[in-house]
Structure formats: C-alpha cells, structure tokens
N, C-alpha and C positions, 0 to 999 in steps of 0.2 A: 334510307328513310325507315325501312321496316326496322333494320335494328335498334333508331333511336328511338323508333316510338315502344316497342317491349323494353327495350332501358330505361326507359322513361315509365311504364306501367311496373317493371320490377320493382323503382325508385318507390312509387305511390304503394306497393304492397307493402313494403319495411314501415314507413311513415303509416300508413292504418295498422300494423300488429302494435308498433310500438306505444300509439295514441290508443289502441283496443286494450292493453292491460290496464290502462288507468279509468276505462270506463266502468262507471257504477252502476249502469242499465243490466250489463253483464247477469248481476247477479239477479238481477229480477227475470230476464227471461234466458236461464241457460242454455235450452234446445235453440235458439237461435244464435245465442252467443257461440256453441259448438260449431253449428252449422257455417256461421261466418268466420269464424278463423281458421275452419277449415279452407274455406273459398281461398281466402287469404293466400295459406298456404301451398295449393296447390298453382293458384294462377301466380305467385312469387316462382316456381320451380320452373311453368312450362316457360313463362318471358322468360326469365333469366337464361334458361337454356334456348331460348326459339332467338334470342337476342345473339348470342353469340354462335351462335351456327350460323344467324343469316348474316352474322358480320362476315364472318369465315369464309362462306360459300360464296359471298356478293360479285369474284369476278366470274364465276360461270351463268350468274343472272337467269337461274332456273327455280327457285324456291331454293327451300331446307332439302324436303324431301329428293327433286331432280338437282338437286346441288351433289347431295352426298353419292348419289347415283354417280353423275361426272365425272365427280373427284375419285371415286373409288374406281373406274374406269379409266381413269387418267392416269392415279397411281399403280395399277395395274400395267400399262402400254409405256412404262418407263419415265414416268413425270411427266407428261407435254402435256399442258394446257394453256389457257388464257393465262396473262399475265398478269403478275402481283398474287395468282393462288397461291405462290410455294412460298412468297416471301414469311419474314417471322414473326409480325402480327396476326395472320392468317392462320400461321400453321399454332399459334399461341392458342387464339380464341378456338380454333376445331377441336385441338387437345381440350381443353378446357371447359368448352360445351360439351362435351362425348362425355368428358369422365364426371362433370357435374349428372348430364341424363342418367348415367349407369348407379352412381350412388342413388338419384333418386327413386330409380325401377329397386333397385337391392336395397333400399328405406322399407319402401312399401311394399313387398314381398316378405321379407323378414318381419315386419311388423303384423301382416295379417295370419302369417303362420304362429308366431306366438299369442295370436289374440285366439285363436282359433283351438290352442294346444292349453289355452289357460280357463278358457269357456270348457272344453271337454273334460279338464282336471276338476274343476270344479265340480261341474255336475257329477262325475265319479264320487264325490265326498258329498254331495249332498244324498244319493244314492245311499251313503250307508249312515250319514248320524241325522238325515231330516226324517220326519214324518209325514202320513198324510193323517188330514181331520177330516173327519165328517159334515161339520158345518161351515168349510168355506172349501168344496172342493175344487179340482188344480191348484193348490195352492201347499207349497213345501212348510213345515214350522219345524223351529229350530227350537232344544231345549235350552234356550235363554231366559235368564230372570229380565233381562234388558228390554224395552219396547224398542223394538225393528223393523224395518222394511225394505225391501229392495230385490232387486228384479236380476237374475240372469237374463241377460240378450242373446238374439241369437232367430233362426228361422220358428224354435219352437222358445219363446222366453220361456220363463220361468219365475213364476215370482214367490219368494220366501217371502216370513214374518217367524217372529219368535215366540215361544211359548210367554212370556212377557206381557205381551199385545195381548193374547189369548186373555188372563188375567185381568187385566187394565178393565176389560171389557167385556161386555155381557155378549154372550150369543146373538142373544136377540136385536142387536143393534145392528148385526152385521147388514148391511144393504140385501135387498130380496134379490139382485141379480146377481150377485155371488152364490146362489142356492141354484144356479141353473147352468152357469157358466164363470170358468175362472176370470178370475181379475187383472183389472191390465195394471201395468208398473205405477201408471198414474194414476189410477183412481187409488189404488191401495196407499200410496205413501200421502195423497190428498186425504183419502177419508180416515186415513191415522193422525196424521196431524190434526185433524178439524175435531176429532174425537179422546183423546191422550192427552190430556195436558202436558204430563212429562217430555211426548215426543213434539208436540207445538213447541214448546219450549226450545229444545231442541232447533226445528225447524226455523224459529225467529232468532236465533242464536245471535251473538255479540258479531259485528264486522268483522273483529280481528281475526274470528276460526272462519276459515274457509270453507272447512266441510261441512258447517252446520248453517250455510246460506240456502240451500237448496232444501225441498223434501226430500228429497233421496238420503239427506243425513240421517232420514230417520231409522 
C-alpha cells in the first residue's frame, strides 16, 4: 500500500513538472515558480526512491528504514529471512532504489560544491575589475557602458550594477536608503527597471527571450 501510493505521488510529480513548463504564471512570479519546481523535484526523488525500497523491503514488514536494517542482517547471517525477500523483483527494486538514492545524495553534493566554487570565483573577479562608489555604498560597479543589475547570492550577497546605470542616472535619484545601507537584489533590479527606460525595456522584453522575463535580466 505504501509503495502504491509514493508511485502514485512520483506519477503526480512528472505530470506537474511537465504541465509547470507550459505555465505562463511562471514568468510573472519566478521566486515561486523556483521554489516550486524545486518542491517538485525533490518530492519526485524521495517517492520514487521511498516507493521502491518499500516495495523491496515489504516482506520483513518493518518500514524502509527497520527494512534495510533486517535485510542487511539477514544478508549478513547467510540469507535467511522471510520469504519472497531474495526472490528477483525484490532484489530488482532494492538494487534500483539504492542506486537511484546514491545518484541522488551525489546530484546534490556535487551540485552545491560547484555552486559554491562558482560563487567564490566570482567574487575573486569581482575583487579585482569592480569598484566601489561613494553614493550607493555596499554595492559593486562594474566599468560597463551597458545598464545592469544583479546580485551575487550567498550568506553575504552582493549586489553589482554597471558604470552604465551610474550614467543613465543622476545620483540624486538614488533612493535615500541606499545612502545608509546596501541594497538588496530586489529593490536594485526593481528601482532600475522603474527608472532606465533602456533596462524597463529590457525587463518587459519580447516572450520569446527567456532572460529578459524577469528584472534580474537587467
């Protein structure tokens, strides 16, 4: 019963990712569109694998967790267990849930090591070709003729803009709370767009470019 119903919720995650690229809402609220395909993805990985373990483990009738205990004790004392463990749908689906979990643990390790190793590169170069201003401090400017915006993530973000922006626009427009405190990712690529025509522009961009749905294209 446990397995058919995570097979049955694995089913419902494919059918929402596949029905979530064709959504148009998407592009109007991305921090939640992330946040839900994230969801997506992660509750597609534990059913999938929680489905097939508990198939696997169903004749010691102890969970996942006191399943693989059993089994691993079982296989250890020379095979004896309940019957139908060893047969070859069993030993199919355990193979199969194991190495699906282990790809997915070595997904997401590997992924936050190079998110992690691309976040520190970066900041290293921004380190030697950004600057800092006086009238918008914490905040990185890059010598672009181009209007720019956008944020290193991270425990301490960081949010760049380009010498461009600087141009575009008068000092004195800048918001009175950037004179006291840096800017977060969103107000910056908000109050670029609302003030730049060039980067509104941008911002309202044609459907067909993807990166230019969002402020952050700017």
């Amino acid at each position: 019963m446990t397995a058919a119903a995570l097979g049955l919720l694995a089913l419902a995650c494919v059918a929402g990712a596949w029905r979530f690229t064709t959504a148009r809402w998407a592009y109007r609220a991305p921090r939640t569109a992330i946040l839900l395909w994230q969801a997506l993805g992660v509750t597609w990985g534990l059913a999938s694998t929680g489905a097939l373990l508990s198939y696997a483990l169903q004749p010691y009738d102890r969970g996942i967790v006191g399943g693989l205990a059993a089994f691993a004790y079982s296989a250890a004392s020379g095979g004896y267990g309940p019957p139908g463990a060893y047969d070859m749908p069993h030993v199919l689906a355990l193979i199969a849930g194991l190495s699906l979990l282990a790809v997915l643990v070595g997904v997401l390790v590997t992924a936050g090591f190079q998110t992690l190793r691309a976040r520190r590169r970066h900041r290293e170069m921004l380190a030697l070709i950004a600057r800092d201003d006086p009238g918008v401090p914490g905040v990185r400017v890059l010598d672009h003729p181009g209007a720019a915006a956008y944020c290193v993530p991270g425990l301490r973000s960081q949010v760049v803009i380009s010498a461009g922006t600087l141009k575009l626009l008068s000092p004195t427009s800048w918001p009175p709370s950037w004179r006291t405190r840096p800017p977060t990712y969103a107000s910056a690529t908000t109050w670029c767009c609302s003030r730049s025509p060039p980067c509104a522009a941008r911002c309202r961009g044609p459907r067909s470019s993807a990166t230019r749905r969002t402020p952050s294209a700017c």
